[in-house]
C-alpha positions as CSV (number, residue, x, y, z in Angstrom):
1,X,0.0,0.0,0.0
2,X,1.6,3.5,-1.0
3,X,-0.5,5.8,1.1
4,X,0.9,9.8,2.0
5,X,-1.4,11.5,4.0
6,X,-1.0,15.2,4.1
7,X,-2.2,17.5,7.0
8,X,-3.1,21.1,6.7
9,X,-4.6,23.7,8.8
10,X,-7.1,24.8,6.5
11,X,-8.7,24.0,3.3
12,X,-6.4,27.1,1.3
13,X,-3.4,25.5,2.3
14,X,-4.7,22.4,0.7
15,X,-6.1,23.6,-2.3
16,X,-3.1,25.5,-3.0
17,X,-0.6,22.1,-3.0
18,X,-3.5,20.3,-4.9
19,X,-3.4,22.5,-7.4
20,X,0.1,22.9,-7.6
21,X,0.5,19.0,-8.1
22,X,-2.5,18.8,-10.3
23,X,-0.8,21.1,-12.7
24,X,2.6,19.5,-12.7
25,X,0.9,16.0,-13.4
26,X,-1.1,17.6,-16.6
27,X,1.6,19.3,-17.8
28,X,3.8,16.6,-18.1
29,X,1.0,14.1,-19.1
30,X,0.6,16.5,-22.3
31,X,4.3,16.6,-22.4
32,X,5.0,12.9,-22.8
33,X,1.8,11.8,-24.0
34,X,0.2,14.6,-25.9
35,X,-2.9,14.5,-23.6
36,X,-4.0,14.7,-19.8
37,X,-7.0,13.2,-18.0
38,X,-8.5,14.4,-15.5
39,X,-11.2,13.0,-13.0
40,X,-12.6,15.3,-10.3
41,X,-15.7,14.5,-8.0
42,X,-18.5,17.2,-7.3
43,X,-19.6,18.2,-4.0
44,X,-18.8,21.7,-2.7
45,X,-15.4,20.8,-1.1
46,X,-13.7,20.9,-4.2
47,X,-14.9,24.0,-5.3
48,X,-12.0,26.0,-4.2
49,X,-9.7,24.0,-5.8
50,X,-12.1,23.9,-9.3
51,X,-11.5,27.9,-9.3
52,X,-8.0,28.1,-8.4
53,X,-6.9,25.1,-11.2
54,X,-8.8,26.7,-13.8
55,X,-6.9,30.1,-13.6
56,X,-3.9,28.1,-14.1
57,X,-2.1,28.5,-17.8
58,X,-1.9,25.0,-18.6
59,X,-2.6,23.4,-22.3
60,X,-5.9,23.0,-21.3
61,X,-6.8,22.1,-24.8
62,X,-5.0,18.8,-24.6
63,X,-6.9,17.8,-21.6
64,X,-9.9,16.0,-21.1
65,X,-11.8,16.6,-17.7
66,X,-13.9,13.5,-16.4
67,X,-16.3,13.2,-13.2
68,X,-15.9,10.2,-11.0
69,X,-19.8,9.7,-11.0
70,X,-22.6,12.1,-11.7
71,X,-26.5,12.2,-10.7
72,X,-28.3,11.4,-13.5
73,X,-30.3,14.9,-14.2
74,X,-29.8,17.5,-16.5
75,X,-27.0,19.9,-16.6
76,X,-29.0,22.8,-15.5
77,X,-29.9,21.0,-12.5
78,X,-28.6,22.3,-9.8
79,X,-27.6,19.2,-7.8
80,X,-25.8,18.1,-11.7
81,X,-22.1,17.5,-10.7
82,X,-21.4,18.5,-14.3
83,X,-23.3,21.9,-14.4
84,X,-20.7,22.8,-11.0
85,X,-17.5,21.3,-13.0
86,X,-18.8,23.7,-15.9
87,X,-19.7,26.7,-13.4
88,X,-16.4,26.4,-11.4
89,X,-13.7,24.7,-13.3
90,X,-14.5,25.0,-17.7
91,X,-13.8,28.9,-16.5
92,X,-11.2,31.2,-18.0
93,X,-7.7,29.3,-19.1
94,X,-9.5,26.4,-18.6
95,X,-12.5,27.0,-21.3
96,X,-10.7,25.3,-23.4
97,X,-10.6,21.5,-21.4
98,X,-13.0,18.9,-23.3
99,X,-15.5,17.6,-20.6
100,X,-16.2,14.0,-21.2
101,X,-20.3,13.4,-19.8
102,X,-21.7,10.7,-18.1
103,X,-25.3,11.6,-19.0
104,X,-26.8,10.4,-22.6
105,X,-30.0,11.1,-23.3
106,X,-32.0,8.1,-21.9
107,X,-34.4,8.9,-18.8
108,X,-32.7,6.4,-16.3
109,X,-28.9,5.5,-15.8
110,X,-29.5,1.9,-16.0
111,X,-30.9,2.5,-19.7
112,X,-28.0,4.9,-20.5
113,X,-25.5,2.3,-19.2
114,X,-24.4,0.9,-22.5
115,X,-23.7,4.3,-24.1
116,X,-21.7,5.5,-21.4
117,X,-19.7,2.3,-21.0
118,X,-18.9,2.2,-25.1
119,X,-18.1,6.4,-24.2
120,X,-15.5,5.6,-21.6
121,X,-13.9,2.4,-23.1
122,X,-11.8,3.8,-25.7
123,X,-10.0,5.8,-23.0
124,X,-6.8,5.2,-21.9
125,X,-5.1,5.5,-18.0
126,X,-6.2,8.9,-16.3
127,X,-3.5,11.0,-14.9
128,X,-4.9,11.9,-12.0
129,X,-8.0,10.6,-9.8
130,X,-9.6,13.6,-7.1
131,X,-12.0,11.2,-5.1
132,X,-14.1,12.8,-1.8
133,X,-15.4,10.7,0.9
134,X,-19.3,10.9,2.6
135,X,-19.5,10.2,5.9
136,X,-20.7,7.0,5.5
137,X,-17.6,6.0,3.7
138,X,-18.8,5.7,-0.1
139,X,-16.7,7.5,-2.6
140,X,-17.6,8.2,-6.5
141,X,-20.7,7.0,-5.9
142,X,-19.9,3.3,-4.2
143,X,-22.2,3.5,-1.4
144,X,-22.4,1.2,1.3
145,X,-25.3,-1.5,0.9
146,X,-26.0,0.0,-2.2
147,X,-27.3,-3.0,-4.5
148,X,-24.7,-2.0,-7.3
149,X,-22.0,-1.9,-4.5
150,X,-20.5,-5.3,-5.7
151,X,-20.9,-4.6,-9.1
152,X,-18.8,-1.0,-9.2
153,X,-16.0,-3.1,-6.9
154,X,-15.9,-5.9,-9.2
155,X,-17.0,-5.1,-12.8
156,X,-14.3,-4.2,-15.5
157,X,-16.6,-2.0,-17.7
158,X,-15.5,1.7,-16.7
159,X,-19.1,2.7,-15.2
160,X,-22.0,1.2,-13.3
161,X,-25.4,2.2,-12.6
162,X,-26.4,3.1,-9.3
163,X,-29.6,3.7,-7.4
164,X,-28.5,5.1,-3.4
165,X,-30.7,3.7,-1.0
166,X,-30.1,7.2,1.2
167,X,-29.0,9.2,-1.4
168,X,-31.7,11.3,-4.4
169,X,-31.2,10.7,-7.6
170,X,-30.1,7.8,-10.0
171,X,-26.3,7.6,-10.8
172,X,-23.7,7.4,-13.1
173,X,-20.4,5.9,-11.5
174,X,-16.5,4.6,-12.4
175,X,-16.0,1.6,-11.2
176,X,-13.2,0.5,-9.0
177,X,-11.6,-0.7,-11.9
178,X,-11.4,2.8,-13.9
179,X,-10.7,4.6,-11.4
180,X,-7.7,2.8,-9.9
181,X,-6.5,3.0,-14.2
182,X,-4.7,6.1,-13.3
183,X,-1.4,7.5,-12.4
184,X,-2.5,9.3,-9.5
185,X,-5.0,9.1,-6.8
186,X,-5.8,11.5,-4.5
187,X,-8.9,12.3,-1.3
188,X,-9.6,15.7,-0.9
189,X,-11.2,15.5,2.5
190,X,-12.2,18.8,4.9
191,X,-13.6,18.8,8.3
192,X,-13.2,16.9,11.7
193,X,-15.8,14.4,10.5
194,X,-14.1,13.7,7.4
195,X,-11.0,12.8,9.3
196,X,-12.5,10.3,11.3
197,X,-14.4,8.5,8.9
198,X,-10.4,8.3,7.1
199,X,-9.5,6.6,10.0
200,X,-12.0,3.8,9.9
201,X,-11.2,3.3,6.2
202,X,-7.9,2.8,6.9
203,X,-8.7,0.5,10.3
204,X,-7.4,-3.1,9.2
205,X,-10.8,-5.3,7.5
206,X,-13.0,-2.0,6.9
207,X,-16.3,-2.8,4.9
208,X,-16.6,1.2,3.9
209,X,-16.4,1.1,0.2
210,X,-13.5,4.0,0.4
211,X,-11.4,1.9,2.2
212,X,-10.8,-0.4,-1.1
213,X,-9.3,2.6,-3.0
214,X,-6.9,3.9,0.1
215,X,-5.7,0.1,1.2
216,X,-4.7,-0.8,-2.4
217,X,-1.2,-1.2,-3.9
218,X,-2.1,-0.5,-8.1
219,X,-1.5,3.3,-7.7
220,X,-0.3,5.6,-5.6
221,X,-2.8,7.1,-2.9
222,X,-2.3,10.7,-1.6
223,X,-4.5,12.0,0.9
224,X,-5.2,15.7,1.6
225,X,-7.0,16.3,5.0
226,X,-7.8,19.7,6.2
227,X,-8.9,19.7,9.8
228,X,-8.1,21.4,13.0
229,X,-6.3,19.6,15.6
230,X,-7.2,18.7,18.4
């Protein structure tokens, strides 16, 4: 398991180094490969971090931006992970990243399953990986005792269907399998809360679905924790 976790005293100091490293890992992805991918999660923490990365004069036009899962709404909803990536982060230098959707057109995510899947297949690794983490441990959206839980662990198609059983909304998410296809992994986690729910994922036989991604060995995790001390 290559796990760093980093500590900082607020969530500036955090987004500042993820950005930082964000930008280093793009700019060489485009370097050597001629194109970056990246995969971000939606949620308000990383907000911060979606406007300070897309100020940053990068060859944004050689990068694809992905989401790690995505309710299944339109994009002017405003719980759509896709319409905050586009409010927040598709801003100024970054206008000119391709987004890569996981909504089609069909009326349910099981139906628009197949399309997504043949979408996301041709891809190759991601460069980096931003996953959060609820407090009930899911991440992307792998939710505990959700009925697609086992599939999304276990499946090597890059998406699975999910419907939470606490959660609104149908959803679009990677699976284990596509998201741990990357160079880099990374939790941005913020709060008190957050930082105890990291320590059960990391406590030896955790069931929490994040655990599987931070006790792994296939890529490097880095963990990002802003939270006071106590």
């Amino acid at each position: 398991m290559t796990l760093k976790i980093h500590k900082f005293a607020n969530n500036e100091a955090l987004v500042a180094q993820l950005t930082q490293q964000v930008s280093d890992i793009l700019t060489t992805a485009v370097q050597e490969r001629g194109h970056g991918y990246l995969v971000v999660s939606g949620g308000r923490t990383p907000v911060s971090f979606f406007q300070q990365l897309a100020q940053q004069p990068l060859p944004w036009q050689n990068i694809s931006i992905l989401l790690a899962d995505e309710r299944w709404l339109p994009v002017s909803h405003e719980a759509s992970n896709e319409g905050l990536v586009r409010q927040y982060l598709l801003q100024h230098h970054a206008k000119a990243a391709e987004m890569i959707s996981l909504i089609s057109e069909h009326s349910t995510a099981v139906a628009g399953l197949r399309t997504i899947n043949q979408r996301l297949q041709p891809l190759p690794r991601f460069d980096a990986v931003i996953l959060g983490m609820g407090e009930d441990g899911h991440t992307a959206s792998l939710f505990p005792e959700s009925a697609a839980l086992q599939e999304g662990l276990s499946t090597q198609n890059p998406a699975v269907a999910v419907t939470p059983l606490h959660a609104p909304h149908e959803r679009m998410s990677l699976s284990k399998s596509r998201l741990l296809n990357s160079q880099h992994l990374f939790f941005h986690l913020v709060g008190k809360a957050k930082a105890a729910v990291l320590e059960q994922a990391l406590a030896e036989n955790s069931a929490l679905p994040a655990s599987v991604f931070l006790q792994q060995d296939q890529v490097p995790v880095e963990v990002l924790l802003a939270a006071p001390e106590e």
